[in-house]
C-alpha positions as CSV (number, residue, x, y, z in Angstrom):
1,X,0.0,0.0,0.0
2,X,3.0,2.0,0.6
3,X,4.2,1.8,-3.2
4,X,4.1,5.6,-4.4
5,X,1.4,6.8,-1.5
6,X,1.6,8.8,1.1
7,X,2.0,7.1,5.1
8,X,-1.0,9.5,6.4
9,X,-3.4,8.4,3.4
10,X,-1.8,4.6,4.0
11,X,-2.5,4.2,7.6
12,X,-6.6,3.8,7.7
13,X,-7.1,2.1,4.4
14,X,-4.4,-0.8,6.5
15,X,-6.8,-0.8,9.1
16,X,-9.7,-0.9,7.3
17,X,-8.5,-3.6,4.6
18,X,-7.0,-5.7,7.2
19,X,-10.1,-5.7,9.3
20,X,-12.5,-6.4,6.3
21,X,-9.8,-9.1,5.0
22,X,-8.4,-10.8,7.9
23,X,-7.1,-14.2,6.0
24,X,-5.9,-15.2,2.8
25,X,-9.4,-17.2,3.1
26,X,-11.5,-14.0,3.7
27,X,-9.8,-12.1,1.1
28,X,-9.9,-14.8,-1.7
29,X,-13.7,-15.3,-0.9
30,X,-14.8,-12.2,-1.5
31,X,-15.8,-10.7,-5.2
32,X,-13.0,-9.0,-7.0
33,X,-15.3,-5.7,-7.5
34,X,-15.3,-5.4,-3.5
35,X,-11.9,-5.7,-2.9
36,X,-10.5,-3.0,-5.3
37,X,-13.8,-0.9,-4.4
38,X,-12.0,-1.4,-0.3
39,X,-9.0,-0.4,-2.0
40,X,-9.8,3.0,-3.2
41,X,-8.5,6.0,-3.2
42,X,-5.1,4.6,-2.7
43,X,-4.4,4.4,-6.2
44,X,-1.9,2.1,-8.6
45,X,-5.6,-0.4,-9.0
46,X,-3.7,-3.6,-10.1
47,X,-2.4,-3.9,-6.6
48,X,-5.7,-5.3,-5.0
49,X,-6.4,-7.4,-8.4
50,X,-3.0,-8.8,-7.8
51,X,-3.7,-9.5,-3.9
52,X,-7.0,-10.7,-4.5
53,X,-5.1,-13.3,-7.4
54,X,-2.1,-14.0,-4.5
55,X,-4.9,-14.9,-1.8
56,X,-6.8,-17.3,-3.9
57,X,-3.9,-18.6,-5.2
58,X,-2.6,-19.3,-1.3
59,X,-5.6,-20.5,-0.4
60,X,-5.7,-23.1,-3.4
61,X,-1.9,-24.1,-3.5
62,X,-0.8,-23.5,-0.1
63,X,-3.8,-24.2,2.1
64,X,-3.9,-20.2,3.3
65,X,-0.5,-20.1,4.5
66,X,2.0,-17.9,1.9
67,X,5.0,-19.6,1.2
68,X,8.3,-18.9,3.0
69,X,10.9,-19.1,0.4
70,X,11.9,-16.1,-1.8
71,X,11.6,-19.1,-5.3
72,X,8.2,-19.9,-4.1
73,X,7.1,-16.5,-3.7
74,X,8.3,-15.4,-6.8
75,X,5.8,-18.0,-9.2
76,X,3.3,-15.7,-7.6
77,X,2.2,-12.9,-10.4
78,X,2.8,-9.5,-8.8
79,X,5.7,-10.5,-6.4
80,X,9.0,-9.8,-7.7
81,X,12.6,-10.9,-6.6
82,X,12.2,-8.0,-3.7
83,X,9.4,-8.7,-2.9
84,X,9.9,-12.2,-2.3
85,X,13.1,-10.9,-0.1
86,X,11.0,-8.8,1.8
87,X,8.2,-11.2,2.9
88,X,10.8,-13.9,3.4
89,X,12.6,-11.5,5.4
90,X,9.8,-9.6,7.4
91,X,7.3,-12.0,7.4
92,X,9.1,-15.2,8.5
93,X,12.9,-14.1,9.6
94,X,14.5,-15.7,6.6
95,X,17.9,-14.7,5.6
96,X,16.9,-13.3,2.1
97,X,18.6,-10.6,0.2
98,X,16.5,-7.4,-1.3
99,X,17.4,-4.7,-3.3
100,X,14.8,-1.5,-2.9
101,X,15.8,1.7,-4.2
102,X,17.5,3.2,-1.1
103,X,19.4,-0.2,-0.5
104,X,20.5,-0.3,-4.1
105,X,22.0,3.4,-3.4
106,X,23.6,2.9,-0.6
107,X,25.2,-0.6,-1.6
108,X,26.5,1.3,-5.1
109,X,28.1,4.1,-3.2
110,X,30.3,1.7,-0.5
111,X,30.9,-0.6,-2.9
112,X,30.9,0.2,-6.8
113,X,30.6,4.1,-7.2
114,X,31.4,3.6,-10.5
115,X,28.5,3.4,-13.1
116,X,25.1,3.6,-12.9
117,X,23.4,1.7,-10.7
118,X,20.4,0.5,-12.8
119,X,23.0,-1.2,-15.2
120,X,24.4,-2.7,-12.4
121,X,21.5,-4.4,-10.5
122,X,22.7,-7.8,-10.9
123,X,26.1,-6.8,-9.2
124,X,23.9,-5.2,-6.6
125,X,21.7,-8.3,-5.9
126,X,25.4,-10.5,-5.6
127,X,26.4,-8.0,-3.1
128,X,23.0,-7.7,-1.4
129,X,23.1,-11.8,-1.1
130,X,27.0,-11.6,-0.1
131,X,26.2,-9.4,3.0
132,X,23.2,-11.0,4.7
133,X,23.6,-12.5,7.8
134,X,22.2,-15.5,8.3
135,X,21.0,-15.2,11.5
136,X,19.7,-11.9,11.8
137,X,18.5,-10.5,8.3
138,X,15.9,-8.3,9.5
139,X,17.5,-6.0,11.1
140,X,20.2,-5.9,9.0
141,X,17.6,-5.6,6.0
142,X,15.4,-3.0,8.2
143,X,19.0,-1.2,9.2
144,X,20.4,-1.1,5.2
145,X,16.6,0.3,4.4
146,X,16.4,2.9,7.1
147,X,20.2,3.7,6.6
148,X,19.3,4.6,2.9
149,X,16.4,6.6,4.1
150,X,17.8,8.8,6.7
151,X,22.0,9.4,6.0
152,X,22.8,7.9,2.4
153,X,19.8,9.6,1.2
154,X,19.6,10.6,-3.0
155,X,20.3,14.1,-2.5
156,X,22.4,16.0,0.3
157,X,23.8,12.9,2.0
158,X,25.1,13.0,5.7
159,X,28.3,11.9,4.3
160,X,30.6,13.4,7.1
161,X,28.7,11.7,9.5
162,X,28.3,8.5,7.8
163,X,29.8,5.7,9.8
164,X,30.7,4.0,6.3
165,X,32.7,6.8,5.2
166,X,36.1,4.4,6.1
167,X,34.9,2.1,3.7
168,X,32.9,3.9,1.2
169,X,33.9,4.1,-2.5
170,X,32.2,7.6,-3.1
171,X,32.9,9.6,0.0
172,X,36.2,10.9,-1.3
173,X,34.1,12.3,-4.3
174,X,31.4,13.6,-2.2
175,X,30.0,17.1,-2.0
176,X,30.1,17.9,1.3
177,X,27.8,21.1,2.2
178,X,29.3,23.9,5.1
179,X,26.4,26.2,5.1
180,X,23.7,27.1,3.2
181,X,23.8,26.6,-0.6
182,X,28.1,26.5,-0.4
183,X,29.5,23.5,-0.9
184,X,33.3,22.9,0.6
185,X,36.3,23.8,-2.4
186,X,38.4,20.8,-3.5
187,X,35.5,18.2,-3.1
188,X,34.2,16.4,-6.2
189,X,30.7,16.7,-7.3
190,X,27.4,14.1,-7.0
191,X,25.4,13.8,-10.4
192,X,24.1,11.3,-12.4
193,X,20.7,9.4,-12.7
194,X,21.0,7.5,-10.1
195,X,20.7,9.6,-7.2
196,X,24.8,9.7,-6.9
């Protein structure tokens, strides 16, 4: 529900969804027409058709219990490689990689700098794999997420606070901001597509 929609308009069509669709049973039962009526005004309208197709299929296949493993998930329609990661991650504590946009940033900028970062998604998804821990993948999953969101953000990064800096490829090429609209002489300057 979160996909391209606001939090505040988010939080009461969760409730409300959740409460009038309970189970993968309850929300495969009811008609189609319903379900996307419960769904609006959020918006992006294939999202409920596609829910609707994953409970019925969970309730056909997998006796109304979603599968646990990133594969399985994926032979769903509507659930991509991330996902898969993500439910196998938050839903049932599995150590699966995923690769959302601010993880994708901030993995590119440690690790690669170089290149864009679209062209390079299947490097991204060998390092994503490469660096989860196998017994505690969502909080490192949660931490890379949030850490994306809130220091190694797309534009004005908290790069002299970063606690990657050490390690990262792109810090030395960093703009670095002193005060407002300056940027510090010598240092190098972000650009590109991808947020870098």
């Amino acid at each position: 529900m979160l996909q391209q929609t606001q939090v505040d308009r988010v939080v009461p069509k969760y409730h409300e969804f959740l409460s009038r669709y309970p189970t993968f049973e309850a929300l495969a039962n009811a008609p189609l027409g319903e379900v996307t009526r419960a769904w609006y005004p959020l918006g992006y309208n294939i999202r409920p058709v596609r829910l609707h197709s994953i409970a019925c299929e969970t309730v056909e296949r997998y006796g109304g219990r979603l599968p646990d493993e990133p594969e399985a998930l994926q032979q769903f329609k509507g659930i991509g490689r991330y996902t898969a990661g993500a439910i196998a991650t938050f839903a049932y504590g599995k150590a699966a990689p995923i690769l959302d946009t601010n993880v994708a940033r901030v993995l590119h900028r440690i690790f690669l700098k170089k290149g864009d970062a679209k062209k390079q998604r299947a490097r991204l998804w060998a390092l994503s794999e490469q660096l989860i821990p196998s017994n505690d993948a969502y909080d490192f999953n949660q931490g890379l997420m949030d850490f994306g969101a809130m220091v190694c953000t797309a534009r004005q990064p908290l790069c002299p606070a970063c606690p990657m800096k050490r390690l990262c490829k792109s810090y030395p090429f960093a703009t670095v901001p002193v005060r407002r609209g300056t940027r510090k002489p010598g240092r190098g300057r972000r650009g590109g597509s991808n947020g870098r």
